[in-house]
C-alpha positions as CSV (number, residue, x, y, z in Angstrom):
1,X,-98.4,148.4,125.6
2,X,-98.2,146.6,122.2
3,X,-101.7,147.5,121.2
4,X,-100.1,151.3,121.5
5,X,-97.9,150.5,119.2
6,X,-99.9,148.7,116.6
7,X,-101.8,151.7,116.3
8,X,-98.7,154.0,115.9
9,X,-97.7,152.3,113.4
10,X,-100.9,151.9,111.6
11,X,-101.4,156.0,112.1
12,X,-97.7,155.8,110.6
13,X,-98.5,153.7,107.6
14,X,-102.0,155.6,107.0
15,X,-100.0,159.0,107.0
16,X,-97.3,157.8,104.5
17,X,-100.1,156.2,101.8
18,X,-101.9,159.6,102.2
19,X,-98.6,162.0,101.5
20,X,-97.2,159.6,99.0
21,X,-100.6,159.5,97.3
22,X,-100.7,163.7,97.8
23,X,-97.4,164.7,96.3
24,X,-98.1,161.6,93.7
25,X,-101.6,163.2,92.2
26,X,-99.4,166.9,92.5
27,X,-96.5,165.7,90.3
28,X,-99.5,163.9,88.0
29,X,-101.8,167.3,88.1
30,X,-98.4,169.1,87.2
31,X,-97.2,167.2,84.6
32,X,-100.6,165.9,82.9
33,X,-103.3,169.2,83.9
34,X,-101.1,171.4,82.8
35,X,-99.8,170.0,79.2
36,X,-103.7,169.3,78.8
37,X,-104.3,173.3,79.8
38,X,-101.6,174.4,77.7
39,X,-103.1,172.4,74.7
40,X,-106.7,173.1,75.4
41,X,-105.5,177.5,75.3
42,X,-102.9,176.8,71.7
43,X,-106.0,174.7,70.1
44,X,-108.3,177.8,70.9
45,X,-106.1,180.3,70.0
46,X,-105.4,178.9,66.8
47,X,-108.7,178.8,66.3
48,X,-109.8,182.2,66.8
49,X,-107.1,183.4,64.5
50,X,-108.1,181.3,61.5
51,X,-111.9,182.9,61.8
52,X,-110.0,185.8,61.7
53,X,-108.7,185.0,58.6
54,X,-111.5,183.7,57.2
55,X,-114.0,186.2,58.1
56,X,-111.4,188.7,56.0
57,X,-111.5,187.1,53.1
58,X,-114.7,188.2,52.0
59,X,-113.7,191.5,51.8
60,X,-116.2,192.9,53.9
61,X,-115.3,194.7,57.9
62,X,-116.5,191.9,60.3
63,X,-117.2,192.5,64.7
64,X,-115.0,191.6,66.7
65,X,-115.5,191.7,70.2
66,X,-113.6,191.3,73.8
67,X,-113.3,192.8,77.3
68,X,-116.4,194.9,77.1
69,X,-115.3,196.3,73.6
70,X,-116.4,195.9,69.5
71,X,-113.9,196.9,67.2
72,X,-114.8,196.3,63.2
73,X,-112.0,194.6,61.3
74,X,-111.1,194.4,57.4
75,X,-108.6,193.0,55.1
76,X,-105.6,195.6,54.7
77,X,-105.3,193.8,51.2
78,X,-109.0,194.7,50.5
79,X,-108.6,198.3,50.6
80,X,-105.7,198.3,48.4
81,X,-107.5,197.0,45.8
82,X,-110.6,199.4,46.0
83,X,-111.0,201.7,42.9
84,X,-109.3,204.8,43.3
């Protein structure tokens, strides 16, 4: 009967380890993965709008292209100054 018992409560202790270490590596997934997500998205959206801007600057219409589409993009400021 007490070797029974020993291996309850090793089964016990095996299950706790494993469901403190699941909900541990959720909370750090959570709290870590998704800062390091959000980061990862604002560092590449920032950098697609400064070639943006930097592609306008030359004055000339540039590609730009997304979700099976092309559209050609210029300066507003550009055309403003064009001889009239």
């Amino acid at each position: 009967m007490k070797k029974y018992w020993k291996i309850v409560i090793i089964v016990a202790i095996i299950l706790a380890v494993l469901v403190a270490g699941f909900f541990s590596f959720r909370a750090y997934q959570n709290s870590f993965g998704g800062k390091a997500l959000q980061a990862g998205y604002n560092a590449g959206y920032q950098r697609a709008v400064f070639d943006v801007m930097n592609n306008s600057l030359d004055c000339q219409p540039f590609p730009v292209y997304g979700w099976n589409a092309s559209v050609n993009l210029i300066n507003v400021d550009c055309l403003q100054q064009a001889p009239q």
